[in-house]
BADRENDREN-47094 format. One record per residue: x, y, z of N, C-alpha, C in turn. Coordinates in steps of 0.2 Angstrom, whole numbers, plus 5000, padded with zeros to 4 digits. Layout:
REM residues N
XYZXYZXYZ/...
//
This chain:
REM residues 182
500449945000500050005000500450065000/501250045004501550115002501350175004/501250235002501150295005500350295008/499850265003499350235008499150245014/499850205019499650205025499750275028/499850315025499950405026499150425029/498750395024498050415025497850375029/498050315030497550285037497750295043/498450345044498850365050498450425053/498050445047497850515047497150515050/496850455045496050465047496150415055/496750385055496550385065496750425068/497250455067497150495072496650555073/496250565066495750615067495150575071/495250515068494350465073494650505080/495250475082495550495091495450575092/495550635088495350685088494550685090/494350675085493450695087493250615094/493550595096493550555102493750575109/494050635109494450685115495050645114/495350615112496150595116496750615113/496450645106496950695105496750765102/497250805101496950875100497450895094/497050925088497250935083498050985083/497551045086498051105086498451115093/498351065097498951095104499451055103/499951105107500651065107500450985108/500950955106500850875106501150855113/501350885117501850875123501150885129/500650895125500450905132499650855133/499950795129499550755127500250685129/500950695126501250665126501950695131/501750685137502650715141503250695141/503450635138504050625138504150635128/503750665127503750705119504650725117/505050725114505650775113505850755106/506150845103506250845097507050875100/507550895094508150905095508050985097/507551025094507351095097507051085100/507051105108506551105114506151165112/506151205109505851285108505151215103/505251205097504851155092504451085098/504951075101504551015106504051045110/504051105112503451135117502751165111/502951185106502651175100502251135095/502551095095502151055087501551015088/501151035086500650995085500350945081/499950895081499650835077499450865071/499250925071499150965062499850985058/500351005062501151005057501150925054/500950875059501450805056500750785054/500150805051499750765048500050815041/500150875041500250905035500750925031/501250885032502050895031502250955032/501850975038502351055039502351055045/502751005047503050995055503851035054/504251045048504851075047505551025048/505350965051505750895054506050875047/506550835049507150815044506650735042/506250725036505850705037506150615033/506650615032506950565028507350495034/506950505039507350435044507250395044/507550345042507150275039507450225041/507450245049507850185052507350135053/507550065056507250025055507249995063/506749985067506849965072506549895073/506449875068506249795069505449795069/505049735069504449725069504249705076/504549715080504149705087503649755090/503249725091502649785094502849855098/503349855100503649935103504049945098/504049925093504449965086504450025086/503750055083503550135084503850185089/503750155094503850175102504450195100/505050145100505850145099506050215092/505750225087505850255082505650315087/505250325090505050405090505350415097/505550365102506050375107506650425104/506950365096507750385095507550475091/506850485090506750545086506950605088/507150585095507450665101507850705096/508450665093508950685086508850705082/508050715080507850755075508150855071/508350825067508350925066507950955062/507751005064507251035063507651085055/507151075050507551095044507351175042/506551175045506151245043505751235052/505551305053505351305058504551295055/504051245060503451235059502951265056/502651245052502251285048502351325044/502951335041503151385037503151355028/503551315028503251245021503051195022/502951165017502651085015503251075014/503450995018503950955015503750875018/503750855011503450765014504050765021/503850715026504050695030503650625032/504050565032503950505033503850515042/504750545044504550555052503950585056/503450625051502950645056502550595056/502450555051501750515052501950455058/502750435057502950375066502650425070/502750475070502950515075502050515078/501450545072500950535075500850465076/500950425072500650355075501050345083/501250375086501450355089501150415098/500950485093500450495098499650455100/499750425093498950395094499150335099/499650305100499750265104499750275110/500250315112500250365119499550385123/498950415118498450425119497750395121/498150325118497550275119497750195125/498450215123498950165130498850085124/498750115118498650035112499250055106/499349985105499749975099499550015092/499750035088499450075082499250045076/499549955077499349915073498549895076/498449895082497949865085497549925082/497649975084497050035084496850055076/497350015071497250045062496649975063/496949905066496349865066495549875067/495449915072494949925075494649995072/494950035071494750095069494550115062/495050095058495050085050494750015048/495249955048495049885044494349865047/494249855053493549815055492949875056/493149955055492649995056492449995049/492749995044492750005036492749945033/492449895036492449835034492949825028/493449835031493949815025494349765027/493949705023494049625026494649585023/495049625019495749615016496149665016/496049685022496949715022497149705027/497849755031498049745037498849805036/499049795042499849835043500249795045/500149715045500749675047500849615045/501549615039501549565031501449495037/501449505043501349425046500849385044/500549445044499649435041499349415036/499849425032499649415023499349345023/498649345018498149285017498549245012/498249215009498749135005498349164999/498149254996497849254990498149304987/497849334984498149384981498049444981/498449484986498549554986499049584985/499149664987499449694984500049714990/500649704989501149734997501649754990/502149814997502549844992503149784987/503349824984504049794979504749804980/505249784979505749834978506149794969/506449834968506949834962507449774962/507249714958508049674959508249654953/508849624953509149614947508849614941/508849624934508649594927507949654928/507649674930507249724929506749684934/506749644937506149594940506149654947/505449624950505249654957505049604960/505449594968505349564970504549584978/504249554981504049584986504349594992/504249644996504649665002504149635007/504649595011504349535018504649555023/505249535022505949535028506349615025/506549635031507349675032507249735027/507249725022506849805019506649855023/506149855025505749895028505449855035/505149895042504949865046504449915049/504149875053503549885057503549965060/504249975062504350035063504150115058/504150055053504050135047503350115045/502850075047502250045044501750115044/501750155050501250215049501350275043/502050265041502350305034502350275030/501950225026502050195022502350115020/503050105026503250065022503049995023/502549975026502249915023501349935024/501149885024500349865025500149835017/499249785017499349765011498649745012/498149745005497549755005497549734998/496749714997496449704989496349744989/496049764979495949834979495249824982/494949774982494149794986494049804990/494749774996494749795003494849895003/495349905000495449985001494850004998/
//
């Protein structure tokens, strides 16, 4: 699904907005306290509208991989303290992968649940979308759709293992659905 999951990172954390547990436009620190970015001035600052709308100003290309275990998210947006701020908030648009770990990971804070459990519950099983998921563990024995990447002779192979990890699943880099499911 790829960048896809941008949009289901986003319609959940909107359902958790009109829910109360999170708040669009407040600093995110004060939903989430042990919150931290490399600028403390930007940490008392940002809110869930910068990283819904790639105008959080963050160095938006870290694509480290912290493994698929269920505190994956968690461990990504721990090590995000290191982030550098490239623009000050809200000033431009720049895609940023790191905001949407970042929100996936205030929806978790907010609700004390996994982000895979809450895309399950909030998105798959509310939108009755009975073929898809965020976790290749998951994949049915048919035929859908998971990312690619490039390998020799011009073939594509599918990404399972070490590519990409659970850590980057609320940006994109996995999940996977029929198109009937989506």
């Amino acid at each position: 699904l790829g960048s896809v999951m941008k949009l289901l990172t986003s319609v959940l954390a909107m359902r958790l907005v009109e829910e109360g547990d999170l708040a669009l436009d407040e600093p995110i620190i004060g939903r989430w306290p042990s919150f931290a970015l490399a600028d403390p001035d930007v940490t008392m600052t940002l809110t869930l509208r910068h990283l819904l709308t790639h105008r959080s100003g963050l160095f938006g290309d870290y694509l480290k991989s912290y493994g698929d275990g269920d505190d994956a998210i968690e461990l990504y947006a721990d090590d995000a303290a290191h982030l550098q701020q490239v623009t000050p908030p809200d000033t431009v648009f720049s895609y940023c992968y790191a905001a949407f770990v970042l929100a996936a990971r205030a929806c978790e804070v907010a609700t004390g649940r996994r982000w895979h459990d809450l895309v399950a519950e909030h998105i798959v099983q509310d939108m009755q979308m009975t073929r898809a998921g965020t976790r290749l563990t998951d994949l049915p024995d048919e035929d859908v759709a998971v990312g690619h990447v490039a390998a020799e002779k011009g073939l594509h192979i599918p990404v399972y293992d070490g590519e990409f990890s659970y850590s980057l699943a609320p940006a994109g880099a996995l999940g996977w659905s029929s198109v009937g499911g989506l």
